[in-house]
OpenMM code with the backbone's topology and positions (N, CA, C; nanometers):
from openmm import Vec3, app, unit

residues = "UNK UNK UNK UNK UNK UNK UNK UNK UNK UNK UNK UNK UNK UNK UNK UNK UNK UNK UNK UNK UNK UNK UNK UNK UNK UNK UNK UNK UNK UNK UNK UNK UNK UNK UNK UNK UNK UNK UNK UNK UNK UNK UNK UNK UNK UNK UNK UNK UNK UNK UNK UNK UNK UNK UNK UNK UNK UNK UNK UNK UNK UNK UNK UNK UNK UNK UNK UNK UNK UNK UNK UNK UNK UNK UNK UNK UNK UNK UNK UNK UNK UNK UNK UNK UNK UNK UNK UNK UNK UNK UNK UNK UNK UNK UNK UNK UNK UNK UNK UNK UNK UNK UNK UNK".split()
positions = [
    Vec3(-2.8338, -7.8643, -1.7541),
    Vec3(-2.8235, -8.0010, -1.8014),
    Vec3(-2.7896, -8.0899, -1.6819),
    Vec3(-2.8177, -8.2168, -1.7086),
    Vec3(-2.8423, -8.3329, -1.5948),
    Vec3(-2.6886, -8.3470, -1.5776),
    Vec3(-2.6358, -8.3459, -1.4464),
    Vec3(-2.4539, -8.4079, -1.4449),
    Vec3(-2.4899, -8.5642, -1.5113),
    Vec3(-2.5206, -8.6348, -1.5158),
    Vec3(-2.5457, -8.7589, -1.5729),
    Vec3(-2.5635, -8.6951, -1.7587),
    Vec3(-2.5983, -8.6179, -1.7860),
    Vec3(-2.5842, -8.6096, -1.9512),
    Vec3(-2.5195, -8.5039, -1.9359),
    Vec3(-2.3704, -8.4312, -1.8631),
    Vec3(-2.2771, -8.3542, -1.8926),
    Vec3(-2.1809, -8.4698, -1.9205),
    Vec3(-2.1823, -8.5943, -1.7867),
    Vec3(-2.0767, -8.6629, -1.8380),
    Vec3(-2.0383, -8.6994, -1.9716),
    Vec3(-2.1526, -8.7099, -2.0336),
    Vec3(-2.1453, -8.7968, -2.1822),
    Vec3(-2.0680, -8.6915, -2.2872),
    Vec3(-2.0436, -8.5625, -2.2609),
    Vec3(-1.9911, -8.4710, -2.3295),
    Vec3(-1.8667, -8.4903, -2.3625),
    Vec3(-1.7925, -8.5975, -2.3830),
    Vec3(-1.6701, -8.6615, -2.4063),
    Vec3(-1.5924, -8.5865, -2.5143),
    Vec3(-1.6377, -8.5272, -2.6441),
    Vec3(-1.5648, -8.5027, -2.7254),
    Vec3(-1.5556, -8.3278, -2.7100),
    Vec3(-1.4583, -8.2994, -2.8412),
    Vec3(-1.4523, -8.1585, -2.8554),
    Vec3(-1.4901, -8.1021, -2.9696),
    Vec3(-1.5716, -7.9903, -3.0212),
    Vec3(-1.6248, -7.9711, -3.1707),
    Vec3(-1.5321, -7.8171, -3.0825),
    Vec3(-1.5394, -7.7345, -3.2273),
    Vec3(-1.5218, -7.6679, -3.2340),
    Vec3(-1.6154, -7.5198, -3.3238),
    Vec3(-1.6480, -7.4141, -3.1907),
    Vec3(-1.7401, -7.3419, -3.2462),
    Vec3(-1.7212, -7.1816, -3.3344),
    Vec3(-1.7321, -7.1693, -3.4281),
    Vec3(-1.7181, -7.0020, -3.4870),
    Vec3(-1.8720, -6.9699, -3.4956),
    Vec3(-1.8831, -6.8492, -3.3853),
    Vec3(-1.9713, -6.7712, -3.4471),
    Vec3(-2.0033, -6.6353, -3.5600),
    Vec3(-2.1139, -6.6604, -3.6110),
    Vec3(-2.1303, -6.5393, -3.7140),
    Vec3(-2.1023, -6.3915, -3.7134),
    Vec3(-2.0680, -6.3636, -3.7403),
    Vec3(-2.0504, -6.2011, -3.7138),
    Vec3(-2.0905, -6.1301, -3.8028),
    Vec3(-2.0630, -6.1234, -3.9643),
    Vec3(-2.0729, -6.0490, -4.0175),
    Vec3(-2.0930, -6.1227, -4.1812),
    Vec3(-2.1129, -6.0248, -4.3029),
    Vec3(-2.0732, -6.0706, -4.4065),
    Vec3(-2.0303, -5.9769, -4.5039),
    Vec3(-1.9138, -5.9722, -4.5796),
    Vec3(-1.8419, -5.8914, -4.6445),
    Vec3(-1.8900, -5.8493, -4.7588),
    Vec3(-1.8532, -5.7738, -4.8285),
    Vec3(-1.8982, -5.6851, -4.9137),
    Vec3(-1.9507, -5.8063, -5.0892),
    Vec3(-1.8754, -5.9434, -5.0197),
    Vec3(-1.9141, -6.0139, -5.1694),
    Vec3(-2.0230, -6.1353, -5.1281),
    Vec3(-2.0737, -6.0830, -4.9601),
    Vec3(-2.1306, -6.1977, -4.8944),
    Vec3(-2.1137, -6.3420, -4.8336),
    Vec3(-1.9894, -6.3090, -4.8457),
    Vec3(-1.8512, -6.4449, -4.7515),
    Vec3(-1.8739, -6.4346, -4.5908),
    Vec3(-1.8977, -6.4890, -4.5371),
    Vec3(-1.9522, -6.4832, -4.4346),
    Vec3(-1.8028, -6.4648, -4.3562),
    Vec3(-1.8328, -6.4035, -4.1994),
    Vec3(-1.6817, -6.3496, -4.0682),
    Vec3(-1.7720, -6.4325, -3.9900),
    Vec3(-1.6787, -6.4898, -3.8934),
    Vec3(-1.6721, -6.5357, -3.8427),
    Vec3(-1.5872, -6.5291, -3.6759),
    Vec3(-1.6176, -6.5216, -3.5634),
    Vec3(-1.5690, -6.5208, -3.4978),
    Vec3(-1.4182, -6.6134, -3.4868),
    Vec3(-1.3470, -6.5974, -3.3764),
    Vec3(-1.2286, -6.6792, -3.3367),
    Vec3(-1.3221, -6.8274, -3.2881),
    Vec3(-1.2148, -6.9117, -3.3308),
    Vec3(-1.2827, -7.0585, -3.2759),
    Vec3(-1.3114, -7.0524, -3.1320),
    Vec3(-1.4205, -7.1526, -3.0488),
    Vec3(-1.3850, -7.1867, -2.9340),
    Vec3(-1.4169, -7.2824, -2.9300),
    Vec3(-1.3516, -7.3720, -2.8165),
    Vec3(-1.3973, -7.5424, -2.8202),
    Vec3(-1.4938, -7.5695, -2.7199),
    Vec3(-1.5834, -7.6006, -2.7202),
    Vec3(-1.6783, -7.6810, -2.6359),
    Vec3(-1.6621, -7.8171, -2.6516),
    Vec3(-1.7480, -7.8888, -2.5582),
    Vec3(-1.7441, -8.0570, -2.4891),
    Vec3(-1.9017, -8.0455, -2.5719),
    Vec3(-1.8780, -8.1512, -2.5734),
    Vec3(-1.9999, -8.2250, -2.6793),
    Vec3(-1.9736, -8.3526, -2.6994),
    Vec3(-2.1422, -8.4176, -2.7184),
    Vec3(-2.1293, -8.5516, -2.8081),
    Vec3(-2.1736, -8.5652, -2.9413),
    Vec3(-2.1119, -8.6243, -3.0339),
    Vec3(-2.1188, -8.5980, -3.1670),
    Vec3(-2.1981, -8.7831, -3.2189),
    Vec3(-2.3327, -8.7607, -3.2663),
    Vec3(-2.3792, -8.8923, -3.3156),
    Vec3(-2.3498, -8.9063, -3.4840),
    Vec3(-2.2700, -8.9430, -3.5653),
    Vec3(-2.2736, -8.9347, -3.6808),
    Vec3(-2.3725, -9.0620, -3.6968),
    Vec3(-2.4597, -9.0058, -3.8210),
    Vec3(-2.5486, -9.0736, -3.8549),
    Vec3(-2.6260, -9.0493, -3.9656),
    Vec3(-2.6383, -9.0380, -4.0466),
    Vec3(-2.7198, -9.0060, -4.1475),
    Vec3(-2.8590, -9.0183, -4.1625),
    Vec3(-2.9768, -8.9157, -4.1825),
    Vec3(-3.0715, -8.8933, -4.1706),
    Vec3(-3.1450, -8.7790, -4.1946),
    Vec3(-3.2390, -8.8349, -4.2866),
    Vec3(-3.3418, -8.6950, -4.3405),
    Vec3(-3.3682, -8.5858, -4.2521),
    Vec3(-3.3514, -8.4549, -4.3247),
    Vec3(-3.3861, -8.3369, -4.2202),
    Vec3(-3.4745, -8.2445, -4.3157),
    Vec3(-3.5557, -8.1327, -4.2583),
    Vec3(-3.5993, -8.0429, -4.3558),
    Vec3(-3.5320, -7.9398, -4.2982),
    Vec3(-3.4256, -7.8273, -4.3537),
    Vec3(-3.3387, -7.7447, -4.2960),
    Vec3(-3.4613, -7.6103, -4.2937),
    Vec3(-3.3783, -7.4851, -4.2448),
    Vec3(-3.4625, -7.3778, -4.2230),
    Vec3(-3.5087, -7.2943, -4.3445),
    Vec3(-3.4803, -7.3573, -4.4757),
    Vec3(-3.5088, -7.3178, -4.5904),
    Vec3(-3.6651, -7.3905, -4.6109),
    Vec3(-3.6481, -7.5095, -4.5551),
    Vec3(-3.7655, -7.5816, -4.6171),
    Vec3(-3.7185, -7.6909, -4.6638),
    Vec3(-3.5965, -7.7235, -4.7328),
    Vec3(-3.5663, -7.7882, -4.8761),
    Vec3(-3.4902, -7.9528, -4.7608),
    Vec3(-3.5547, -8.0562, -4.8254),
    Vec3(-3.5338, -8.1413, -4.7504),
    Vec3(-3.3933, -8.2252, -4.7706),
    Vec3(-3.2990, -8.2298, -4.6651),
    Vec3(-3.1352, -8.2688, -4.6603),
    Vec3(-3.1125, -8.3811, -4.6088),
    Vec3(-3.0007, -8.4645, -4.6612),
    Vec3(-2.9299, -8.5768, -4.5815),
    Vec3(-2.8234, -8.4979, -4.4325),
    Vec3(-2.8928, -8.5376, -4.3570),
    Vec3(-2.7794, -8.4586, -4.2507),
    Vec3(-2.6982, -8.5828, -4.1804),
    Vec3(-2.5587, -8.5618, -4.1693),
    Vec3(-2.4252, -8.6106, -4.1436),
    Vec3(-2.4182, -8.6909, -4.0073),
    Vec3(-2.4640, -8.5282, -3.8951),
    Vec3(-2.4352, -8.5978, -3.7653),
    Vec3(-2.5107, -8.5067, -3.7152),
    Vec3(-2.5684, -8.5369, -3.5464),
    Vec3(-2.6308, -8.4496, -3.4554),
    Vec3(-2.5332, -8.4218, -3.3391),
    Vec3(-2.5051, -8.3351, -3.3204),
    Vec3(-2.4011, -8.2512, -3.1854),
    Vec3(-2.5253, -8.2152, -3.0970),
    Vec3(-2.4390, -8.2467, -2.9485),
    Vec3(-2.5402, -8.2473, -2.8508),
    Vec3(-2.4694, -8.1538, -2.7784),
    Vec3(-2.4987, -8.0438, -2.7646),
    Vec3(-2.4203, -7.9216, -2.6209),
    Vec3(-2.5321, -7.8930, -2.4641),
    Vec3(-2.4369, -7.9050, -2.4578),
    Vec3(-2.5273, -7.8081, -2.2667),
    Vec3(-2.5551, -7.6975, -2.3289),
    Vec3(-2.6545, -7.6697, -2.2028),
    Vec3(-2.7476, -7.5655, -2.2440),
    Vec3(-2.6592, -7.4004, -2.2649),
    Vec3(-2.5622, -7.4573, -2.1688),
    Vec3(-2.5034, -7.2835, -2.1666),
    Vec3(-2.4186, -7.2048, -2.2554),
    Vec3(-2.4108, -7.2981, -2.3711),
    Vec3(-2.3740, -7.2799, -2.5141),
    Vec3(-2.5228, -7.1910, -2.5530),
    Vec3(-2.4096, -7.1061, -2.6075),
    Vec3(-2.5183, -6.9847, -2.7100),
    Vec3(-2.4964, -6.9856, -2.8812),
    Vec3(-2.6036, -7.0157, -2.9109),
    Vec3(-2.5566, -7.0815, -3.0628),
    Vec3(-2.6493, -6.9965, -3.1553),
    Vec3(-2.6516, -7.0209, -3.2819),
    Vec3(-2.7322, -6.9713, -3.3588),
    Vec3(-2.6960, -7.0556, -3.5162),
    Vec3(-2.8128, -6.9974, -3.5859),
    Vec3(-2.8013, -7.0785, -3.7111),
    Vec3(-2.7053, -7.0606, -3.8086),
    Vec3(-2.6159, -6.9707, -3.8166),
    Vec3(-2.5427, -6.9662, -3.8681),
    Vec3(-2.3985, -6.9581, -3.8360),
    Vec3(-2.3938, -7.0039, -3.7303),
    Vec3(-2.2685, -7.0638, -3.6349),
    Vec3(-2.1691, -7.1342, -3.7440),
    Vec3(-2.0255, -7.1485, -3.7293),
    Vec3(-1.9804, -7.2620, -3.7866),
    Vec3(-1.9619, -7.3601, -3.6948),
    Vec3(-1.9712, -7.5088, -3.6517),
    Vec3(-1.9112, -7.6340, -3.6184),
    Vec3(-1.8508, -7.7095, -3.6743),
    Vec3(-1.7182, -7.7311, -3.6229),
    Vec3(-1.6491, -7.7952, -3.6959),
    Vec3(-1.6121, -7.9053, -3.5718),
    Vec3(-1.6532, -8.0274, -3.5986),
    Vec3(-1.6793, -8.1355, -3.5988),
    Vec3(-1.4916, -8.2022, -3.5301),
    Vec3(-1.5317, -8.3512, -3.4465),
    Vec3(-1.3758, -8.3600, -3.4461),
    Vec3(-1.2547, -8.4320, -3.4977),
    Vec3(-1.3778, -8.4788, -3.6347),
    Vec3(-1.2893, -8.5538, -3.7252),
    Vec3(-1.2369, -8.4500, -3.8681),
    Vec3(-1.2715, -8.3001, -3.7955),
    Vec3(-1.2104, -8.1966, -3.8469),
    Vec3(-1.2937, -8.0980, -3.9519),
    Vec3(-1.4281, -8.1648, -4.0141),
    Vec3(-1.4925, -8.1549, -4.1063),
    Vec3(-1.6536, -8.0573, -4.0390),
    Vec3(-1.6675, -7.9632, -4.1190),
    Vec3(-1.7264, -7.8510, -4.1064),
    Vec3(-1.8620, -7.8484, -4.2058),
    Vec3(-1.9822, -7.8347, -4.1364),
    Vec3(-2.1360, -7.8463, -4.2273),
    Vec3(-2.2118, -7.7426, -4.1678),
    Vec3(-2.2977, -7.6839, -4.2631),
    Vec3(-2.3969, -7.6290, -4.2312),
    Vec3(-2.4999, -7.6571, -4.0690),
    Vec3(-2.5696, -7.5618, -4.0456),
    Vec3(-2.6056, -7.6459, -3.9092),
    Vec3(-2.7723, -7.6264, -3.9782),
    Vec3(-2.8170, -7.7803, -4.0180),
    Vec3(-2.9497, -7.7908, -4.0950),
    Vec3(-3.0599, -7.7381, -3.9517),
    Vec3(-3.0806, -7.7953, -3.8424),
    Vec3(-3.1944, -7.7376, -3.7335),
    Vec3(-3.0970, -7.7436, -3.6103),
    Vec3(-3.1886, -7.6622, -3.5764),
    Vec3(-3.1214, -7.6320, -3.4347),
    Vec3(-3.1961, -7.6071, -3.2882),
    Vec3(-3.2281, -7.7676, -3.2266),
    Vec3(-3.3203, -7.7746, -3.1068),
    Vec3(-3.2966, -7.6948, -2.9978),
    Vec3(-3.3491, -7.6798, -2.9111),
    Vec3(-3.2987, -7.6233, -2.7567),
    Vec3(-3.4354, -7.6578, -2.6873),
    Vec3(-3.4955, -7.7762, -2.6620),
    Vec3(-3.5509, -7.7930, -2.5051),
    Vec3(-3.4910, -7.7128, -2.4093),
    Vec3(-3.6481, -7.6762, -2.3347),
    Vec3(-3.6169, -7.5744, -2.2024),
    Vec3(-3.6804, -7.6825, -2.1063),
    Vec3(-3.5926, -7.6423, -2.0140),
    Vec3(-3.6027, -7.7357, -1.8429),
    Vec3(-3.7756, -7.6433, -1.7770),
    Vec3(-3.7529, -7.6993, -1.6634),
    Vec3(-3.8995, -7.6560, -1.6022),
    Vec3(-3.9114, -7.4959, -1.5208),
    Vec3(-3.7612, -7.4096, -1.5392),
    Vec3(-3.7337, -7.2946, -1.5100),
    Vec3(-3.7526, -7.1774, -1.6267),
    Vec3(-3.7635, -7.2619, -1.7510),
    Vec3(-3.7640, -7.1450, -1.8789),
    Vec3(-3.6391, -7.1712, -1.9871),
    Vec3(-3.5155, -7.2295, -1.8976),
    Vec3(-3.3774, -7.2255, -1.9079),
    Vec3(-3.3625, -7.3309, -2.0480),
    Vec3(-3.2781, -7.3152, -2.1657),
    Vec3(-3.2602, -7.3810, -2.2425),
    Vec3(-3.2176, -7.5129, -2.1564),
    Vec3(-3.2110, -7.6392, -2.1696),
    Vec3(-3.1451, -7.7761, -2.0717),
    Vec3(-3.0071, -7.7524, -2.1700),
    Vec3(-3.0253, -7.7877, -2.2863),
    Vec3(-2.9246, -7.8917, -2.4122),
    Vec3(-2.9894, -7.8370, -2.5355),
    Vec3(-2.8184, -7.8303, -2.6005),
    Vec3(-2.8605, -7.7823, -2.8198),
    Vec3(-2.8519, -7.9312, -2.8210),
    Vec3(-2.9447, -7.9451, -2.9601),
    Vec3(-2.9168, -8.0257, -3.0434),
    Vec3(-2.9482, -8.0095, -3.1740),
    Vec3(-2.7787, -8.0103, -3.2584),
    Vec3(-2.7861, -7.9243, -3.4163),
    Vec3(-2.7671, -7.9819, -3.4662),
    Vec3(-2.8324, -8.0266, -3.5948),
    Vec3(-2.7766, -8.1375, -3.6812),
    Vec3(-2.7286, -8.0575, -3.8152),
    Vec3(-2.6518, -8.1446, -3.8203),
    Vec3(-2.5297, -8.1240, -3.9276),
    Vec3(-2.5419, -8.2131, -4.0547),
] * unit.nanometer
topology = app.Topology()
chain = topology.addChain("A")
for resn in residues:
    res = topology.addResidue(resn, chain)
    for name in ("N", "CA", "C"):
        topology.addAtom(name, app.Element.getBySymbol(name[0]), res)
């Protein structure tokens, strides 16, 4: 990612990844970790990875060297925790993911 769009990474979300799911299908979850991010709340049509078309909340923007997946939890830093409806990753001109961008 560009040092000119690391700066903008001002805030902090907080990430759990997936691990597992228990015997009643409750999803595990890793230990939190915090990453730098910018968080656009905004509301706007999405079609999630089901198909089924959603109002999504906000878009979180991470550097590339965040390893994410769709069933990640983010929890947001006004504390509040959503599904992650899509989940972008543009690659730079090396192959290399640049930047996520997951909307919520």
């Amino acid at each position: 990612m560009h040092r000119a769009l690391l700066a903008m990474l001002t805030e902090t979300i907080t990430q759990e990844v997936f691990a597992a799911q228990d015997a009643y299908g409750k999803p595990i979850y890793s230990a939190p970790v915090s990453l730098a991010a910018r968080v656009e709340y905004k509301p706007r049509r999405v079609v999630d990875a089901t198909g089924q078309e959603r109002v999504s909340r906000a878009t979180v923007f991470l550097d590339g060297t965040a390893v994410l997946g769709m069933r990640d939890r983010l929890t947001l830093p006004d504390g509040t925790s959503s599904p992650i409806m899509q989940l972008y990753g543009p690659r730079d001109v090396n192959g290399s993911i640049d930047h996520w961008e997951a909307t919520l």
